[in-house]
N, C-alpha and C positions, 0 to 999 in steps of 0.2 A: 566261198566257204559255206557249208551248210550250217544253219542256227537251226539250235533248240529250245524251246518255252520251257521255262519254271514256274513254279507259283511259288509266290512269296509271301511271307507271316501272315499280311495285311487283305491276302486274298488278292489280289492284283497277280499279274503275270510280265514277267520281264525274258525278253529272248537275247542270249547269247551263242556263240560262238559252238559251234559241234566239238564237244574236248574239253572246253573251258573249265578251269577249277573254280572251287568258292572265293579264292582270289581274285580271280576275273570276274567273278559274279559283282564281289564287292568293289571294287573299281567301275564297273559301269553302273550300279550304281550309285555310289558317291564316292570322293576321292577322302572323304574325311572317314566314310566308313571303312576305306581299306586301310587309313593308318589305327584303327580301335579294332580290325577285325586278327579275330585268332582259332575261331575255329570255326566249324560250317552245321549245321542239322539239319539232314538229308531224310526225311520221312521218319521223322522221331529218334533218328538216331544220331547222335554226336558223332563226328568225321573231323580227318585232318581239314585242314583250310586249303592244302592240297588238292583233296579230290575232287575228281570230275564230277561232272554233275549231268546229268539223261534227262532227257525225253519227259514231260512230265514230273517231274520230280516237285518235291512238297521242301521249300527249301528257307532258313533262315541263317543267315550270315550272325555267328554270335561275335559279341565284342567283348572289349574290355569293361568289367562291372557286372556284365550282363548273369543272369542267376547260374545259368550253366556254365558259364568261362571261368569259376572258383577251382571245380573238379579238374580244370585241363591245364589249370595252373599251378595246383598243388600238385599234380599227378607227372609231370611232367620237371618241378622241382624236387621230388623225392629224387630224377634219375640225374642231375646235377650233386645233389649230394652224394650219389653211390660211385657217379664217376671221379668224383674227391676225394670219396673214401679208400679207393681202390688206388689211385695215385700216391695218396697219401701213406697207404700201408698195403704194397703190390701182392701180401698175402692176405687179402682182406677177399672172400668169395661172397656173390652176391645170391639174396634169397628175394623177396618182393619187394615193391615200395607202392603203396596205393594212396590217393589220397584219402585223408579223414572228411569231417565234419567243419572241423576248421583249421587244418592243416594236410600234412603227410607225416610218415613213416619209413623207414625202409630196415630192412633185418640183413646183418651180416653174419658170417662165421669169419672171424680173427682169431689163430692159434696162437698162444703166448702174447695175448695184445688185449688188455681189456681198456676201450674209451674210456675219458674222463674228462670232468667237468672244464677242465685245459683243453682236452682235446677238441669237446666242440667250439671253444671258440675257434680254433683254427681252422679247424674244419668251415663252420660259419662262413670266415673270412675270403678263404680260397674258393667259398660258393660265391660272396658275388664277384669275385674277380673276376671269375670263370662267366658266369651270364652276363657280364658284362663286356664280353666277348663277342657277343652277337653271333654267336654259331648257330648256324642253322641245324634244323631237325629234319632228319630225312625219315624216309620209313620203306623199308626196301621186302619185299617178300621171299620171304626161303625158300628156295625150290628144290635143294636138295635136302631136305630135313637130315637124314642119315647121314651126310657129310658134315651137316652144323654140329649133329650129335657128339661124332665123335673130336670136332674142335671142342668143344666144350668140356668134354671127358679128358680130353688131353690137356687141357690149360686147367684142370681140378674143377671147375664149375659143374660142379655135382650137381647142385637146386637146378638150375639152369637148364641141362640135364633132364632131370627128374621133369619140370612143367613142359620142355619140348616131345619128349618122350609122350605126355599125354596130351598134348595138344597138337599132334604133329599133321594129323590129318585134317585139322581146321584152318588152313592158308595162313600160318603162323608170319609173324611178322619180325623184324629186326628193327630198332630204330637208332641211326648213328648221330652224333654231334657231327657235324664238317666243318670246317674253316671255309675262309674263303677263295682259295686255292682249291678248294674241294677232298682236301684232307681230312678222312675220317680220323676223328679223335678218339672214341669212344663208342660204344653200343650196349644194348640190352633186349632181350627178348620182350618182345612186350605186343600187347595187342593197338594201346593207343587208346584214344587221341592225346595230340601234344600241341604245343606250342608250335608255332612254324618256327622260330626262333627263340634263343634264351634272354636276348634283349630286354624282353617284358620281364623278367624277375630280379626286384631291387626291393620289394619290401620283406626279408625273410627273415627269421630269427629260427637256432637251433635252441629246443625248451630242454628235453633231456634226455637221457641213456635209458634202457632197463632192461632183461631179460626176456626173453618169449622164446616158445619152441618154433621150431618151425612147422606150417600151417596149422599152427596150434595145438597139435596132439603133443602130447608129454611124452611117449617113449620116441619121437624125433629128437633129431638133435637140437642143442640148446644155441641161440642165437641172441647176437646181441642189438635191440631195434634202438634206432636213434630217431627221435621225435623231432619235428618241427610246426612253425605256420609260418604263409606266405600271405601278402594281400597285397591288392592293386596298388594304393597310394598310402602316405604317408599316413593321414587320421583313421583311414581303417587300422590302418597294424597299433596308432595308439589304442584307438578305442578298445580293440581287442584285447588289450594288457589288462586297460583299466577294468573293463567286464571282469577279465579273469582275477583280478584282485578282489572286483567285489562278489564274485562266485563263491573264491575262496572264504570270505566270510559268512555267504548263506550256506556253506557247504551242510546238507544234514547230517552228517554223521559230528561236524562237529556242534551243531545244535543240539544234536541225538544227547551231546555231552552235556552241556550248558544246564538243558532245561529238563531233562530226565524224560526223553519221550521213547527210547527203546533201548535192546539190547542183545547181544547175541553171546553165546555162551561157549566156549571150547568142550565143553561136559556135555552140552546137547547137540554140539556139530554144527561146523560153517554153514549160512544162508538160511538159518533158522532163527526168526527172529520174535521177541520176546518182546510185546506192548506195556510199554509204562502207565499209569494210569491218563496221565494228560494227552501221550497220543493214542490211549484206545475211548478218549471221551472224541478226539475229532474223526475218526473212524466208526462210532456211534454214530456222529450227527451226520454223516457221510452217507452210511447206513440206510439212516431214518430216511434222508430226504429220496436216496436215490428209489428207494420204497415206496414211498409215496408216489413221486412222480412216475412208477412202473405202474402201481396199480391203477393210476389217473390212464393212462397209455393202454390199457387194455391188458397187462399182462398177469397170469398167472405163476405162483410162486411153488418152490417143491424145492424137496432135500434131497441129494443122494450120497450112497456109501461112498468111504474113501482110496477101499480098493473093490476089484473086480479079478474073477478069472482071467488069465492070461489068453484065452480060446474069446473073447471079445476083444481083446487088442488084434488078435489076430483078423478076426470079421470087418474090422474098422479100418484096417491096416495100420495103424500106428506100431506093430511089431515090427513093417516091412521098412516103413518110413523114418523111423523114431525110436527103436529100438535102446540106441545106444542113450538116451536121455533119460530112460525110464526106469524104479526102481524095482524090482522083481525080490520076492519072496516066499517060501514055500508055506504052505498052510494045509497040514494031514500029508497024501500024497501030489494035490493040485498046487500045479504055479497062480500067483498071483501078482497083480501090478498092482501098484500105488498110481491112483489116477494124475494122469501130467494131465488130461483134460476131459471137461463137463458130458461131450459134445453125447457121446457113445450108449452117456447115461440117460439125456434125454431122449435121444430114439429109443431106448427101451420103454421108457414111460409111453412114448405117442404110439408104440407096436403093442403095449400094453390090452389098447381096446379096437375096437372096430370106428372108422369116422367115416362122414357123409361129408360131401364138398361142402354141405350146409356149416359145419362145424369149423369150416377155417375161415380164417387163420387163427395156429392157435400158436399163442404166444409164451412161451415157458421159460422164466426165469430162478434164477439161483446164484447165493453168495456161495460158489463151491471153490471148498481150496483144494490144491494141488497141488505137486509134488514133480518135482523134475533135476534130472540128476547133473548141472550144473560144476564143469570145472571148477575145483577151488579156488585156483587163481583167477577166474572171471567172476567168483562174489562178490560183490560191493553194496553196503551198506543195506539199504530198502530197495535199490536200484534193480539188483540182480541177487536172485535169491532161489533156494532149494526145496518151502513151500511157500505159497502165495496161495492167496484168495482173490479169485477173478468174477466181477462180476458180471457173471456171465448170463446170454440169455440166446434160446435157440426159436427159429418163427418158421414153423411147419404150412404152408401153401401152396397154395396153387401157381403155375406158370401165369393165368392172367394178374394174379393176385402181389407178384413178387415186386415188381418197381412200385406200388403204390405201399409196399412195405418196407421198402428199402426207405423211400422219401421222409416213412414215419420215424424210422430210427433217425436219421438223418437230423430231425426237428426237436427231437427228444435229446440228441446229443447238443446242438444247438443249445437248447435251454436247460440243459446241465452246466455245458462248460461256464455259459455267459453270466449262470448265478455264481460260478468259481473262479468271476474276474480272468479267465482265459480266453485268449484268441487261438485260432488255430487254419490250418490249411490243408488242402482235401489232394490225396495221390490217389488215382485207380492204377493199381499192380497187375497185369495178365499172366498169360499161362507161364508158369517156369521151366525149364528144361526137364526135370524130373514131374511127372503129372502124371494123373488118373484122366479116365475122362476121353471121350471124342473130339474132334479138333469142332463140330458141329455143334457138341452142349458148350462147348468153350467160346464160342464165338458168340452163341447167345447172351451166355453169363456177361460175357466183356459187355459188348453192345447194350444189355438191359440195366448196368451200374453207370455207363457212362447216360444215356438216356435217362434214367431216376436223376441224379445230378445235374443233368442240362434241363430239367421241363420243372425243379425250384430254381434255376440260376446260378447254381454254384459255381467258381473258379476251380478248377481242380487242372493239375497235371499226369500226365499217364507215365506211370514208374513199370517202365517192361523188364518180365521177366520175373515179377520180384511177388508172385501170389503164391496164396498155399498149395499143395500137391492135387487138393481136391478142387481147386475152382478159384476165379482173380476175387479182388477185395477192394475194400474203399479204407486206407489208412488215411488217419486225423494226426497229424503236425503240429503238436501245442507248442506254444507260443508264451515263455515266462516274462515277467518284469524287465528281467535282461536280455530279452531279444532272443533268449535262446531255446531249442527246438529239442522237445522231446515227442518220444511214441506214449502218441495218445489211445482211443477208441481206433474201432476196426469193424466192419462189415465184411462178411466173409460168405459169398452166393457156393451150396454146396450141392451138386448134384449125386455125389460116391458116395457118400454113407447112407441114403435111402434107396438106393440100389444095393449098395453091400446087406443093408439089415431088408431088405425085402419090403419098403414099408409103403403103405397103399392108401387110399380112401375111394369110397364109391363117389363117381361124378352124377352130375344130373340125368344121365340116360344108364342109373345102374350098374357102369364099366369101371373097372378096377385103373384108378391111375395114381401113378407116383407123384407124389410133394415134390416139391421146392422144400430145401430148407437153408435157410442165414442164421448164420453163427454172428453174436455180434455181442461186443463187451465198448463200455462207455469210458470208463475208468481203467480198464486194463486191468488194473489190478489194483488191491486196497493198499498194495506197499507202493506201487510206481504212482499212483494218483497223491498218497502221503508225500512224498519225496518230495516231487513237483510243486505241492504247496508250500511244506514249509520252506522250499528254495525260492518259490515266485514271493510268499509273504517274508522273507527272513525272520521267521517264527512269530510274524506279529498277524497271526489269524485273524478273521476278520469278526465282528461281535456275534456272530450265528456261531461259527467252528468253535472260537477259544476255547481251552482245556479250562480256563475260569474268567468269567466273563466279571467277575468285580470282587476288587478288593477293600474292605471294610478295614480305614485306618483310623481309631481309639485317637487321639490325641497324646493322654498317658493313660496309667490304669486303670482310673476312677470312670474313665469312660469306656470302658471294657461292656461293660451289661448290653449300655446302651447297641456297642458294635453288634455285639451277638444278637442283639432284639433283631438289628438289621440283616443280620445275616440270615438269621430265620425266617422272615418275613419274604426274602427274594429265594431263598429256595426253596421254601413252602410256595410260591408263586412259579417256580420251573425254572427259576434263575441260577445260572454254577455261581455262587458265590462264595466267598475265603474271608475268615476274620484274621488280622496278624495282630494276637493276644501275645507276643513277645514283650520283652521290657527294653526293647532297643527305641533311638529315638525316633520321633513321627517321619522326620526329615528319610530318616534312614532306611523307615517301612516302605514309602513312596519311591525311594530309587531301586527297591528291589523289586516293587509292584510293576515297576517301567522294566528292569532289567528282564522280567520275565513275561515282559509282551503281555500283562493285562489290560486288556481295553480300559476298566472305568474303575480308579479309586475312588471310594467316599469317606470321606474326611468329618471326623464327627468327634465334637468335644463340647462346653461349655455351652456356646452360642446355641447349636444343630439340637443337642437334649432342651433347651428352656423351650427352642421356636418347633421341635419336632422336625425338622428336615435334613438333610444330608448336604456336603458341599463336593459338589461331583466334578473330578477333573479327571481329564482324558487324557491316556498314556502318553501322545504327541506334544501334547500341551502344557502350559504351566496356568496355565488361565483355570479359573474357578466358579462355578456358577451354585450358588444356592438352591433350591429344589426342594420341593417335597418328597418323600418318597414313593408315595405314590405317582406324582409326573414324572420322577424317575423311572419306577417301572415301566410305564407307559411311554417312556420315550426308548426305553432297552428293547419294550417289547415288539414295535416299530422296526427297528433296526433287525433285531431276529428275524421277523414275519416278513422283511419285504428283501432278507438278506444281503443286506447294503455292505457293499465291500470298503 
């Protein structure tokens, strides 16, 4: 039998069998890896556990737990659910089912049938029977596409249909459930990867029902998606719950309620949103700081308008690209866009004059908001919105110049997130299917982000396929209180827009040569970076952000002046400070000071006016410490200046 070498995770090299699957990979070697093993990554790419594996090949056997085995388990449970749903209501046609973030999905069309809260329990029930079945998963390729077609057309599987029809000439795939008789039970179009069998799925819960078009446009037809999550073992699927209970309590929009930080108005239109005083003070201090730290970073600042002719979208290509996102409006007899982004505006500034290599890199930043034409039904809260302020910044250089500027943004995001008590994780995204660009500046771009990230040490994973149209990117994965993962910062290597806008600088021997430029945003945006914190702090900001950093509680009224002296005193000093001059009682003032997340009451009555000092306690605590107010200040001040979370 002729054997072939693989290389495996660890760098080592293991030879099997000529044919062998990831299967037999995982068996020879270990017998405990092939009962954890469920699917294979075959040169960065996820694969059945089935396939063969060549010559060379860059290979790691995933398991159960493993960070990529969640996708192949929920992905693979959505088609459990759709073959139950389809049993369960034989007119039920199927549309997709992908996995989430921490579950699956799948979209039906049901005529005269709408699910209900009954129904997924049953549904639920017959999902684990059914994986408790142990059917295997096969994955058979179509060769006749135009014969499957028209089975699918004839059994009504329109959706079905419709994705084979555009995907026909890509070695489209079928995956059946079989017994073990080798009875097909079931099937779906699908590209994969799956489970080898349904076995592994026992921890599943169906969460709920709701509406969706199909592939999301609105004049499709309407679909009904049933939600769920899957996980390995038992304390994941608790833990999960409990997160989600206590999700449900940091949720912002109902914070947004609570404490008066936004708003959004049906008069001014969905995804427009309206700053309360308290959240446009931590977007102030947001602001200041990320300012600061720009202009310590070398960067220069600039404003630009919020529309432009449409004959620049066009030069940029985001008419070609982006069209349908963008809002257009007529002005005299010219069209005009509402900018959806910065990017267009600062190559006009840097075309604006003549540069010498001498003069890069130059670094251009701006809080510019924009404007994007956002489905109504995908608005949510701060989250996803119709304008947004991003702050954004573009770094004009040279080809030697670029990875030593990637690494700086890099360092910079570093010491932003880490004063905002966030962790986070590093994706390089490559070229996408739809690109600008030679496969030659692309391979550069790739190679020079993964290189900047490998020569500071980063951990980073490579997310293919998933860059912007003009060049791959470096996406930042924050990381909340509760473990959970939002889009953070993004670096973004652009070669097309300084070729589209012509833009040049003279090099050291006189010759006209094209920039590098990186698009790159920290905070993403002032509403997605808001979201995130008051979800990571559950409104209890930390004494740098707070919308009011101390509350001045009077005793009763007689001590009212004294409050005020105090309060003047810390905001004549730069301190947000509140007197509560109410006639409710002390008791009463301090559980509102706590309800509303201020850091430090000072408690001042009888004792505080004879000795001159404040009795300072902290919204966590019941505990009370007497102080000056000056060592007050001086201890508040600390806590600002060195932004202790």
């Amino acid at each position: 039998m002729t054997m072939v070498s693989v290389i495996l995770e660890d760098g080592s090299s293991k030879s099997v069998d000529d044919g062998a699957s990831g299967l037999d990979l995982a068996k020879a070697i270990s017998t405990s890896l092939a009962k954890k093993a469920i699917a294979l990554e075959i040169n960065g790419d996820v694969r059945d556990l089935s396939t063969p594996i060549n010559e060379g090949d860059r290979v790691k056997v995933i398991k159960v737990g493993d960070k990529k085995s969640y996708e192949v388990l929920r992905h693979t449970t959505s088609h459990v659910l759709a073959s139950v749903v389809q049993k369960m209501f034989p007119n039920a046609k199927v549309g997709v089912g992908p996995a989430t973030e921490k579950g699956f999905f799948y979209d039906f069309q049901i005529k005269d049938k709408k699910i209900t809260d009954e129904d997924l329990v049953e549904i639920e029930k017959q999902m684990k029977k059914f994986a408790s079945g142990a059917y295997k998963i096969e994955r058979v390729n179509i060769e006749n596409a135009d014969a499957k077609l028209s089975e699918y057309k004839d059994s009504g599987e329109i959706y079905k249909a419709e994705l084979l029809e555009e995907y026909k000439d890509n070695n489209p795939t079928e995956y059946y459930f079989t017994d073990n008789n080798g009875q097909r039970l079931w099937s779906d179009l699908c590209a994969g990867p799956h489970l080898p069998n349904t076995k592994f799925i026992k921890h599943v819960k169906l969460t709920n029902v709701s509406g969706a078009y199909w592939r999301g446009k609105e004049e499709n037809d309407q679909m009904q998606r049933v939600y769920g999550t899957v996980w390995w073992d038992q304390e994941e699927f608790d833990n999960y719950f409990k997160q989600l209970e206590e999700s449900e309590k940091r949720d912002h929009r109902k914070l947004a309620k609570s404490h008066d930080y936004f708003s959004t108005h049906e008069l001014a239109g969905a995804g427009l949103v309206f700053w309360h005083r308290k959240l446009a003070t931590v977007r102030q201090e947001l602001e200041k700081f990320w300012t600061r730290e720009h202009r310590k970073a070398g960067y220069e600042f600039v404003v630009t308008p919020h529309i432009a002719k449409s004959e620049l979208w066009d030069i940029s290509g985001h008419n070609s690209f982006y069209k349908e996102n963008m809002y257009n409006l007529k002005v005299d007899e010219d069209e005009y866009v509402l900018k959806p982004m910065n990017c267009p505006f600062h190559v006009l500034i840097f075309k604006n004059n003549r540069h010498s290599f001498r003069d890069l890199p130059i670094r251009m930043a701006e809080m510019g908001t924009v404007y994007r034409n956002e489905a109504s039904g995908a608005v949510h809260g701060l989250a996803r919105v119709r304008g947004f302020t991003q702050d954004d910044a573009h770094i004009f250089c040279t080809r030697e110049q670029f990875k030593t500027e990637i690494q700086g943004v890099y360092k910079l995001i570093d010491k932003i997130y880490s004063s905002l008590g966030l962790t986070f994780e590093v994706e390089v995204s490559t070229k996408p299917e739809k690109a600008i660009g030679d496969d030659e500046l692309w391979e550069f771009a790739e190679q020079g982000l993964i290189e900047s990230l490998k020569e500071v040490n980063v951990d980073f994973e490579i997310n293919p396929a998933d860059g912007a149209f003009y060049g791959p990117k470096i996406d930042f994965k924050l990381k909340d209180a509760l473990g959970r993962v939002w889009q953070g910062a993004t670096i973004q290597l652009d070669f097309n827009l300084p070729e589209r806008f012509d833009l040049s600088y003279v090099d050291s021997e006189s010759k006209p040569q094209r920039p590098v430029m990186i698009h790159r945003a920290i905070f993403g945006s002032m509403e997605r970076i808001t979201m995130v914190l008051i979800e990571h702090f559950a409104g209890a900001f930390p004494v740098w952000l707070s919308p009011d950093q101390v509350m001045v509680v009077p005793v009763t009224d007689k001590h009212n002046d004294y409050a005020i002296k105090i309060r003047d005193f810390l905001i004549d000093s730069d301190i947000r400070a509140q007197a509560d001059l109410s006639s409710e009682r002390m008791n009463y003032k301090i559980r509102q000071a706590q309800e509303s997340q201020i850091p430090y009451m000072l408690i001042v009555g009888d004792k505080e006016i004879e000795s001159e000092t404040v009795n300072v306690r902290f919204r966590r605590s019941k505990d009370q410490e007497a102080m000056s107010i000056k060592d007050f200040l001086e201890k508040i001040r600390t806590e600002v200046r060195e932004k202790q979370i």
